[in-house]
PDB file with SEQRES, HELIX, SHEET and CRYST1 records, atoms N, CA, C and O in Angstrom:
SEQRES   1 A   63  UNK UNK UNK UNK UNK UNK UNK UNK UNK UNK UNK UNK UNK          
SEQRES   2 A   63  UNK UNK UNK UNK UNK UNK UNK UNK UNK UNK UNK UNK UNK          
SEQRES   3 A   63  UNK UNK UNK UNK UNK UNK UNK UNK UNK UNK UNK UNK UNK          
SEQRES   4 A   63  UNK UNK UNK UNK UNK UNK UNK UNK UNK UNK UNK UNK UNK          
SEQRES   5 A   63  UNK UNK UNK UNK UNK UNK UNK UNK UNK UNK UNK                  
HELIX    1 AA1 UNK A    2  UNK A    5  1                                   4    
HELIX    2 AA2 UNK A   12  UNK A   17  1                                   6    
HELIX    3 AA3 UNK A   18  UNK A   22  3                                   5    
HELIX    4 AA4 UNK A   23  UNK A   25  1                                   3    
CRYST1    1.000    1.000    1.000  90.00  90.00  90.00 P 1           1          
ATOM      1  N   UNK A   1      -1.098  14.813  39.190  1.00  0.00           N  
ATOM      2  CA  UNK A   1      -0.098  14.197  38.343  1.00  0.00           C  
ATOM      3  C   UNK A   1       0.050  12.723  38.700  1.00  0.00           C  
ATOM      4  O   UNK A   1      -0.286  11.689  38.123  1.00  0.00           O  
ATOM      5  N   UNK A   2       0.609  12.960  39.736  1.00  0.00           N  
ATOM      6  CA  UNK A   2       0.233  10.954  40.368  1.00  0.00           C  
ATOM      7  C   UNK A   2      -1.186  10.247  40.044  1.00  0.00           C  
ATOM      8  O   UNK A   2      -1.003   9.033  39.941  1.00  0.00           O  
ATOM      9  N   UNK A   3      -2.196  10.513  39.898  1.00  0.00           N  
ATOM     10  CA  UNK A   3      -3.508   9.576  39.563  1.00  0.00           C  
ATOM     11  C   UNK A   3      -3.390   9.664  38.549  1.00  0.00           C  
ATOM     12  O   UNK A   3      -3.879   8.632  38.089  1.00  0.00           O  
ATOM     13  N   UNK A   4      -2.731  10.757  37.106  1.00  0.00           N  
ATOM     14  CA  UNK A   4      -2.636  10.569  36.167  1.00  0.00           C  
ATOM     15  C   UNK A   4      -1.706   9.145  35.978  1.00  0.00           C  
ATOM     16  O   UNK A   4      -1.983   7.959  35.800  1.00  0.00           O  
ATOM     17  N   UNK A   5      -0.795   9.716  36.078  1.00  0.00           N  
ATOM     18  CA  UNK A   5       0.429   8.804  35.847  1.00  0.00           C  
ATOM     19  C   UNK A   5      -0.022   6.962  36.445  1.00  0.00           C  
ATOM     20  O   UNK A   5       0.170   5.893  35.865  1.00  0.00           O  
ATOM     21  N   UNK A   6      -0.530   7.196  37.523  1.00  0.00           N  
ATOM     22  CA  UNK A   6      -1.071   6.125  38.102  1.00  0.00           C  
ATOM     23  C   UNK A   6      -2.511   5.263  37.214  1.00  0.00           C  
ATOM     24  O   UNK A   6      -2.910   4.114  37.400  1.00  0.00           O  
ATOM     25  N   UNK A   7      -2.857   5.947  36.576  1.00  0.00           N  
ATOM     26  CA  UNK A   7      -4.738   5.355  35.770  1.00  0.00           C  
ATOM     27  C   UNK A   7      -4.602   5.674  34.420  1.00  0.00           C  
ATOM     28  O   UNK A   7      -5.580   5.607  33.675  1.00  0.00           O  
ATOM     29  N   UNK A   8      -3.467   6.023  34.004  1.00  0.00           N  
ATOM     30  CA  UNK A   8      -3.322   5.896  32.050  1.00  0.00           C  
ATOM     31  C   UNK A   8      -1.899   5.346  31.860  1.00  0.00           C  
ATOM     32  O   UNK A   8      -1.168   4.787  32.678  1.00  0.00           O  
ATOM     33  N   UNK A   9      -1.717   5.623  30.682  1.00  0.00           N  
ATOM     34  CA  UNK A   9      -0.728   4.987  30.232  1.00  0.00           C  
ATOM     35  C   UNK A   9      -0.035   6.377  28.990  1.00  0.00           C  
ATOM     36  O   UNK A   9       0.435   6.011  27.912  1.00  0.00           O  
ATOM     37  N   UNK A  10      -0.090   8.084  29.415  1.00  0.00           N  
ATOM     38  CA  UNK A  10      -0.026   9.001  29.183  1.00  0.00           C  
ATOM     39  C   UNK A  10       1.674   9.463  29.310  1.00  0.00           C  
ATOM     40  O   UNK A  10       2.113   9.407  30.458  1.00  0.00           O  
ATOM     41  N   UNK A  11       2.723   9.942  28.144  1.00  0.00           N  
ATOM     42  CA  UNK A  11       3.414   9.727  28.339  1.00  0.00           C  
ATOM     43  C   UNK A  11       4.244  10.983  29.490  1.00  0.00           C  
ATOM     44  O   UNK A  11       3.714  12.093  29.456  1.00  0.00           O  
ATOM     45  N   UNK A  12       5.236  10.860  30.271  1.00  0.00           N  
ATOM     46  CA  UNK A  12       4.992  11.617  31.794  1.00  0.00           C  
ATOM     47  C   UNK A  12       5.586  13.060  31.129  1.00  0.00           C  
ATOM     48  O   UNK A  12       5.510  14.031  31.882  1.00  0.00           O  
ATOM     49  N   UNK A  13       6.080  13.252  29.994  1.00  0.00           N  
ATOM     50  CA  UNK A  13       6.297  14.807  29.337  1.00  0.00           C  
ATOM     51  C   UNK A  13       4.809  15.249  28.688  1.00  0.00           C  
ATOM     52  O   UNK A  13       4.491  16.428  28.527  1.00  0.00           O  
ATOM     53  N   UNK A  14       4.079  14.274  28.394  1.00  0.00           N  
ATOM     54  CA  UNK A  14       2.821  15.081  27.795  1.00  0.00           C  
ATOM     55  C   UNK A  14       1.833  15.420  29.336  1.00  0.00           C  
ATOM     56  O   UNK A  14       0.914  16.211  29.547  1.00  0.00           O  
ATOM     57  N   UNK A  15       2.407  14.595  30.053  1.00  0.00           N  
ATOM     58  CA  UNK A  15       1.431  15.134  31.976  1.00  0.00           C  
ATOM     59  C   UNK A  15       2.529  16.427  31.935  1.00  0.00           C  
ATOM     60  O   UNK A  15       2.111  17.485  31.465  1.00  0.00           O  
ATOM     61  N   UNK A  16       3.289  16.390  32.200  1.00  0.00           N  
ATOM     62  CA  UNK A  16       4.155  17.708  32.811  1.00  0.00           C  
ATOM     63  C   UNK A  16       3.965  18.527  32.259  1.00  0.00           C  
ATOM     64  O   UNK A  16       4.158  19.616  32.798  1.00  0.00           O  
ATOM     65  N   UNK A  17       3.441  18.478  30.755  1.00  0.00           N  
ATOM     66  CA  UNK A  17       2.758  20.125  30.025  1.00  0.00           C  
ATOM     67  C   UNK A  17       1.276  20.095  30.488  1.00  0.00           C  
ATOM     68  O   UNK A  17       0.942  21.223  30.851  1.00  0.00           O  
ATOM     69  N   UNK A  18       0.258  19.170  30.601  1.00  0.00           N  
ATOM     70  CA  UNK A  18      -1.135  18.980  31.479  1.00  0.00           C  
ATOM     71  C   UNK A  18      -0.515  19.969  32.638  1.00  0.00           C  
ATOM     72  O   UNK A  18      -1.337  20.847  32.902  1.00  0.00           O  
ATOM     73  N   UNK A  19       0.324  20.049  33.171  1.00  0.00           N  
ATOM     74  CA  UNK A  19       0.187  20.438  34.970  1.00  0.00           C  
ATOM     75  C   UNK A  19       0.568  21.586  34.981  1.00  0.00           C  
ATOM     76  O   UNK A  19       0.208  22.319  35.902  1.00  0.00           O  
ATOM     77  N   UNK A  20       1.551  22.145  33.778  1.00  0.00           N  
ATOM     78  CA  UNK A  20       2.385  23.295  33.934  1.00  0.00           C  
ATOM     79  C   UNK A  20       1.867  24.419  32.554  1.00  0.00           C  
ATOM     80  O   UNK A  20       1.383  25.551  32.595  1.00  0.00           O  
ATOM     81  N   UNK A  21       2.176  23.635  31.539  1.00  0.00           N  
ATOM     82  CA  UNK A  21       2.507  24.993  30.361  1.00  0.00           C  
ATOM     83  C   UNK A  21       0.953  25.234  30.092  1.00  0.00           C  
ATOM     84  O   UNK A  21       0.473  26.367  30.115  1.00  0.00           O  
ATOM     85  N   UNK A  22       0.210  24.101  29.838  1.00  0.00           N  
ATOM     86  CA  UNK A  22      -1.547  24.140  29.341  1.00  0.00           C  
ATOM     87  C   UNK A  22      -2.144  25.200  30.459  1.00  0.00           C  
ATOM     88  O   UNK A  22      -2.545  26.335  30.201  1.00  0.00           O  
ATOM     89  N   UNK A  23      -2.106  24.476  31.957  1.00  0.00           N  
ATOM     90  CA  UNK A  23      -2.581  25.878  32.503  1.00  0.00           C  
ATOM     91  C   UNK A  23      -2.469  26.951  33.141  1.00  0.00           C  
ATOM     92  O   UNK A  23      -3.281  27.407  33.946  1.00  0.00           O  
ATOM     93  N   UNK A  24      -1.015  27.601  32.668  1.00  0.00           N  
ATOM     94  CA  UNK A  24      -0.537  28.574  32.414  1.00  0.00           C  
ATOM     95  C   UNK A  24      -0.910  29.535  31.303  1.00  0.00           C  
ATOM     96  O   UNK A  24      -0.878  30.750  31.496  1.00  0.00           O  
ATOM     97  N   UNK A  25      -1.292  28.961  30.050  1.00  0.00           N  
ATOM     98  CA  UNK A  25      -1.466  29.120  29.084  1.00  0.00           C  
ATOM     99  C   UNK A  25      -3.247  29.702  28.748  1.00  0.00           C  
ATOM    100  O   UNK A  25      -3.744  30.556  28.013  1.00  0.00           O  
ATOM    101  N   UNK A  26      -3.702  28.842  29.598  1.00  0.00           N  
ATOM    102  CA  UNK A  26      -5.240  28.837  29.895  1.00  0.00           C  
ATOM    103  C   UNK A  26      -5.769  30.445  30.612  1.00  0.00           C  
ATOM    104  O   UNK A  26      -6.601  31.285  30.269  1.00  0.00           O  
ATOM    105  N   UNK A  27      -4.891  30.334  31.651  1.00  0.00           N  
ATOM    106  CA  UNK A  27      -5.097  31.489  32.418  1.00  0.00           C  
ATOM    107  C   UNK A  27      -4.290  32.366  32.154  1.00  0.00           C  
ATOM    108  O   UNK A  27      -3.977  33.255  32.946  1.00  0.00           O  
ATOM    109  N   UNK A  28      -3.832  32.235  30.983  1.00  0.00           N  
ATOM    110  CA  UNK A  28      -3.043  34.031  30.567  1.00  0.00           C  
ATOM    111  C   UNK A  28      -2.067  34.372  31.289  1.00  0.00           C  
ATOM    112  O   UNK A  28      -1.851  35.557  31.545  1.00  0.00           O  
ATOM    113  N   UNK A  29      -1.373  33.462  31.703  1.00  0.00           N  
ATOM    114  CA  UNK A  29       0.219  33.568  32.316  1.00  0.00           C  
ATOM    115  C   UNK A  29       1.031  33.185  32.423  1.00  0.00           C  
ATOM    116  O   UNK A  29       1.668  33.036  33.465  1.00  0.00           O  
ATOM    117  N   UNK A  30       1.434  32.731  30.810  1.00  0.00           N  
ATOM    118  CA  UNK A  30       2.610  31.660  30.587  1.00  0.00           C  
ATOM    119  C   UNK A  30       3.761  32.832  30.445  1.00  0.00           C  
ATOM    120  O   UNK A  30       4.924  32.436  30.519  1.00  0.00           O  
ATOM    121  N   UNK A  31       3.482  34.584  30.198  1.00  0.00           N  
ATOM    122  CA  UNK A  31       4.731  34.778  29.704  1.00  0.00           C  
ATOM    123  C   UNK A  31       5.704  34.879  31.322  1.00  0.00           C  
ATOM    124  O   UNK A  31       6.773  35.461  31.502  1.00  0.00           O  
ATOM    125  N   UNK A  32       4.955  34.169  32.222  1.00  0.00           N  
ATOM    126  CA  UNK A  32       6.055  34.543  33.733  1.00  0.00           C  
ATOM    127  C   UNK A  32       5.608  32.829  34.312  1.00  0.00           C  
ATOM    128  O   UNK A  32       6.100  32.449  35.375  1.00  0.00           O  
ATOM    129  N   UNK A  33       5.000  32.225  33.803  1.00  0.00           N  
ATOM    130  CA  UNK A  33       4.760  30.850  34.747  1.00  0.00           C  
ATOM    131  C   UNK A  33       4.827  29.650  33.802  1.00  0.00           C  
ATOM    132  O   UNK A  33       5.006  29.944  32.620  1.00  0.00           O  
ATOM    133  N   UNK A  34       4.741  28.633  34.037  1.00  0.00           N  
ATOM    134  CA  UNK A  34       4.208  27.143  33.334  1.00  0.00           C  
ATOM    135  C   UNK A  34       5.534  26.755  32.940  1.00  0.00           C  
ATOM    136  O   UNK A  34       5.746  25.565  33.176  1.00  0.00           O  
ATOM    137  N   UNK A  35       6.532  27.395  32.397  1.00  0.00           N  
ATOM    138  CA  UNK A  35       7.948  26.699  32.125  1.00  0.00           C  
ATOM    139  C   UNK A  35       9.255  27.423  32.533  1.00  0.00           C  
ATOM    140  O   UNK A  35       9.129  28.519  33.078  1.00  0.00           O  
ATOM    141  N   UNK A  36      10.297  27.007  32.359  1.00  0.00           N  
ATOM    142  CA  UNK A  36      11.384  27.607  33.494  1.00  0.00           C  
ATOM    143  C   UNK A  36      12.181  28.055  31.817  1.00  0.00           C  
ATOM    144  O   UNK A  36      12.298  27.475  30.737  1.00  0.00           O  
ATOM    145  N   UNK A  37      12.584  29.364  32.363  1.00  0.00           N  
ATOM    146  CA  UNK A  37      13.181  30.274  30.797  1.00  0.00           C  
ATOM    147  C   UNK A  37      13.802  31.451  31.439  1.00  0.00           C  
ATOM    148  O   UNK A  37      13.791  31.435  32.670  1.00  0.00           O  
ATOM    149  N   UNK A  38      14.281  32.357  30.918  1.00  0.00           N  
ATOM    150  CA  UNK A  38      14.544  33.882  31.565  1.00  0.00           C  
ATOM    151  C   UNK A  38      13.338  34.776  31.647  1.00  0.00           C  
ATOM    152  O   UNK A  38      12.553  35.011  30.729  1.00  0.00           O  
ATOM    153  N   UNK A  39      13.306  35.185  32.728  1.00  0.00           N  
ATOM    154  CA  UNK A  39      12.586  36.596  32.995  1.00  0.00           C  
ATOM    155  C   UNK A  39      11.384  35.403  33.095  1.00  0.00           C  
ATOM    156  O   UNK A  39      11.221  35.288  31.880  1.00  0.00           O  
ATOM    157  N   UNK A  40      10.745  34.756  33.486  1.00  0.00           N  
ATOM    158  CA  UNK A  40      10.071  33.788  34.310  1.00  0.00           C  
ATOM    159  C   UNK A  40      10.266  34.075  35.698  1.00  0.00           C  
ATOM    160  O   UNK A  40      11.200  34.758  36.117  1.00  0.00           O  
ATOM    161  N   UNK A  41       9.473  33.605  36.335  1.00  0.00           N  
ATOM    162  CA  UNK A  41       9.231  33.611  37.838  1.00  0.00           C  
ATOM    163  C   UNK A  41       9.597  32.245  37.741  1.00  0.00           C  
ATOM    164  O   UNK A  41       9.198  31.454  36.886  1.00  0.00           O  
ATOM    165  N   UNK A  42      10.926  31.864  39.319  1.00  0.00           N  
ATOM    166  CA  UNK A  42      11.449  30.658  39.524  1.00  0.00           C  
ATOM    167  C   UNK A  42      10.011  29.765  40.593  1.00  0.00           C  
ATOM    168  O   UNK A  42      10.169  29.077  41.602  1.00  0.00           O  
ATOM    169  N   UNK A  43       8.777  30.104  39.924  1.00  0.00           N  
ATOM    170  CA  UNK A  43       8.028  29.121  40.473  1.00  0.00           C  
ATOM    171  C   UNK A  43       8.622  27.460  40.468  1.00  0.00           C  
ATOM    172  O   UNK A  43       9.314  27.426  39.450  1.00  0.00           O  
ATOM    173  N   UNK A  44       8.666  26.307  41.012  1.00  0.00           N  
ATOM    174  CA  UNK A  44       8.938  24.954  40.782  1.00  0.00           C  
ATOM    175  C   UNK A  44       8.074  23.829  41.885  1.00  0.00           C  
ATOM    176  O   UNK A  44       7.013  24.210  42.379  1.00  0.00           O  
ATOM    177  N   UNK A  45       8.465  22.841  42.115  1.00  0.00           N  
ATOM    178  CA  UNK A  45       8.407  21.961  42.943  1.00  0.00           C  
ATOM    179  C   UNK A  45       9.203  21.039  42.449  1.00  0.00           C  
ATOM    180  O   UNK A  45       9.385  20.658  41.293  1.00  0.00           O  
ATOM    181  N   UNK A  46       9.803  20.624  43.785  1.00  0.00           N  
ATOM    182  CA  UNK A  46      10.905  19.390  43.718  1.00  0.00           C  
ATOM    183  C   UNK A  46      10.208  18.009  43.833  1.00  0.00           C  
ATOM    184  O   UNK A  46       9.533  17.954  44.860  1.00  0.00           O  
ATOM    185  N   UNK A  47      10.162  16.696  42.969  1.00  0.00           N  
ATOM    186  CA  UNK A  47       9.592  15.790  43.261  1.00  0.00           C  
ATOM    187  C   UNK A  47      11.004  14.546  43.341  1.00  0.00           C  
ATOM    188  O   UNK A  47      12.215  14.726  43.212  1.00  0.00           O  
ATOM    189  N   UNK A  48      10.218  13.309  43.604  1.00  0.00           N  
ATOM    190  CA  UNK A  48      11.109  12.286  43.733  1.00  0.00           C  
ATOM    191  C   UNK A  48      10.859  11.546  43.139  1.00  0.00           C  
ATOM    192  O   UNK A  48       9.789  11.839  42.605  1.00  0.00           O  
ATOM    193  N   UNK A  49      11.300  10.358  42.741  1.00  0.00           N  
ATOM    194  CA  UNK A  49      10.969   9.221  41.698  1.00  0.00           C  
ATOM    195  C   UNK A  49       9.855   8.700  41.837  1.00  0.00           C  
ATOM    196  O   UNK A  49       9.388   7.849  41.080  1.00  0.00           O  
ATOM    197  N   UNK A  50       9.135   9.315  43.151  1.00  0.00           N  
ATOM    198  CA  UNK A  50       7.859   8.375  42.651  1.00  0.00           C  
ATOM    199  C   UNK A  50       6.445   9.312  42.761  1.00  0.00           C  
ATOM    200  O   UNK A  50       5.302   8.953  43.044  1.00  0.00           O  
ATOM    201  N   UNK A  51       7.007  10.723  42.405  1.00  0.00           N  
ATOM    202  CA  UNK A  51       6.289  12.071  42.343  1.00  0.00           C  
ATOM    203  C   UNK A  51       5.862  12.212  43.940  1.00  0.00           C  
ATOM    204  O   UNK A  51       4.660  12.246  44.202  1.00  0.00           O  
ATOM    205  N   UNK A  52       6.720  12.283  44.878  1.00  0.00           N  
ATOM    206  CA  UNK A  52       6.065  12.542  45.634  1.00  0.00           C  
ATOM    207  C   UNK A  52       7.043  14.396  46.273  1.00  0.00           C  
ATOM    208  O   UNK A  52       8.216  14.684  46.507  1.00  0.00           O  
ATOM    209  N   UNK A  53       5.988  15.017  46.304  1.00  0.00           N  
ATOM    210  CA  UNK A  53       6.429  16.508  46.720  1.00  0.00           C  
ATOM    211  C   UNK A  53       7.928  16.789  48.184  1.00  0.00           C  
ATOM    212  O   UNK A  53       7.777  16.776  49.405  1.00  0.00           O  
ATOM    213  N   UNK A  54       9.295  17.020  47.333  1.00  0.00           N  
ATOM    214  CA  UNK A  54       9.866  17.180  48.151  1.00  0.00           C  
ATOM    215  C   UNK A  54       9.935  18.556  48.273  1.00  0.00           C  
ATOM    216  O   UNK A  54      10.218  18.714  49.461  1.00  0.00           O  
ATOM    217  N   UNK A  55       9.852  19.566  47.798  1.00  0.00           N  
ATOM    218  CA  UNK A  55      10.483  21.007  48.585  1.00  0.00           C  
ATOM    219  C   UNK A  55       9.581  22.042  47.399  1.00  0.00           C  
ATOM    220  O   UNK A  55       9.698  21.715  46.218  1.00  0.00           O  
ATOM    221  N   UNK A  56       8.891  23.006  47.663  1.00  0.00           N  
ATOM    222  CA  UNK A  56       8.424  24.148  46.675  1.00  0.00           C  
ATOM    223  C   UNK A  56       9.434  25.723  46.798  1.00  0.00           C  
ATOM    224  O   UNK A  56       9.808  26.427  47.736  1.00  0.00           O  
ATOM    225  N   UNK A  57       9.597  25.760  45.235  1.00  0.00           N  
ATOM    226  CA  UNK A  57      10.552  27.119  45.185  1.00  0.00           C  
ATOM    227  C   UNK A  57       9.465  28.022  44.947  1.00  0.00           C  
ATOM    228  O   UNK A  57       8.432  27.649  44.390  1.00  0.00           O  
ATOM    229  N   UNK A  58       9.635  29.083  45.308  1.00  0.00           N  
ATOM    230  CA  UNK A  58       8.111  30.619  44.979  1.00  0.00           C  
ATOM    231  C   UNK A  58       9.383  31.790  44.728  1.00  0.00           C  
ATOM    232  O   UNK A  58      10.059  32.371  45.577  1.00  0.00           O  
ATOM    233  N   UNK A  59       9.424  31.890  43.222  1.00  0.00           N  
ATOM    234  CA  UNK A  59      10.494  32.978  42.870  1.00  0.00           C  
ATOM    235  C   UNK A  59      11.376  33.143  43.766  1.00  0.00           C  
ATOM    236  O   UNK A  59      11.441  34.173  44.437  1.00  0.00           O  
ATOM    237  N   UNK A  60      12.425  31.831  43.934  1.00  0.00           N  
ATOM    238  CA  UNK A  60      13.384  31.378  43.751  1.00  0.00           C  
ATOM    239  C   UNK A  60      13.772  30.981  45.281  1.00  0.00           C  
ATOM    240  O   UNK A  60      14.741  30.375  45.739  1.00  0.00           O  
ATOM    241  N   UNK A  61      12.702  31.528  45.845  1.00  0.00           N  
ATOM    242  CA  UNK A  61      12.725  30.949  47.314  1.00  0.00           C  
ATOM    243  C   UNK A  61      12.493  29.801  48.116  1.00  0.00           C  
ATOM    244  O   UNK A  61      11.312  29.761  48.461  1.00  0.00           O  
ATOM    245  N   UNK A  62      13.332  28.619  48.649  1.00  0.00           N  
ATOM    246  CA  UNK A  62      12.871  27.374  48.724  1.00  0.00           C  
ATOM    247  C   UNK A  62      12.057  27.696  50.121  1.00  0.00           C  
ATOM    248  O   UNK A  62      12.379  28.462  51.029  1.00  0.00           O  
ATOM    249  N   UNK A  63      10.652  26.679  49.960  1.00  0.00           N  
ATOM    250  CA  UNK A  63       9.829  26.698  51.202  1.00  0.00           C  
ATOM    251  C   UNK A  63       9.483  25.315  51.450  1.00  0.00           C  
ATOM    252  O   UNK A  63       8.796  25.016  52.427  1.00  0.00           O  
TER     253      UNK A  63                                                      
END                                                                             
């Protein structure tokens, strides 16, 4: 997501479906992954303003 964001000019909601819903979608497991909804798995990652990885949730567990 960062070299994206960093080497185009791509707008950062059309990257955040690139990273999440597309390949979720790809691999046949959007109806539990790629976007946050009910009856989803609380997969996430926490980032910071300048995308850098602060904390990963794994169904709903922060690690």
């Amino acid at each position: 997501m960062k070299n994206v964001i960093k080497n185009s000019k791509v707008d950062i909601f059309d990257i955040m479906k690139m990273v999440s819903i597309n390949p979720a979608k790809y691999v046949n497991i959007f109806e539990k992954k790629g976007s946050i909804a009910v009856n989803k798995d609380a997969d996430l990652l926490v980032i910071d303003d300048v995308f850098n990885l602060i904390e990963t949730i794994v169904r709903g567990s922060i690690y």
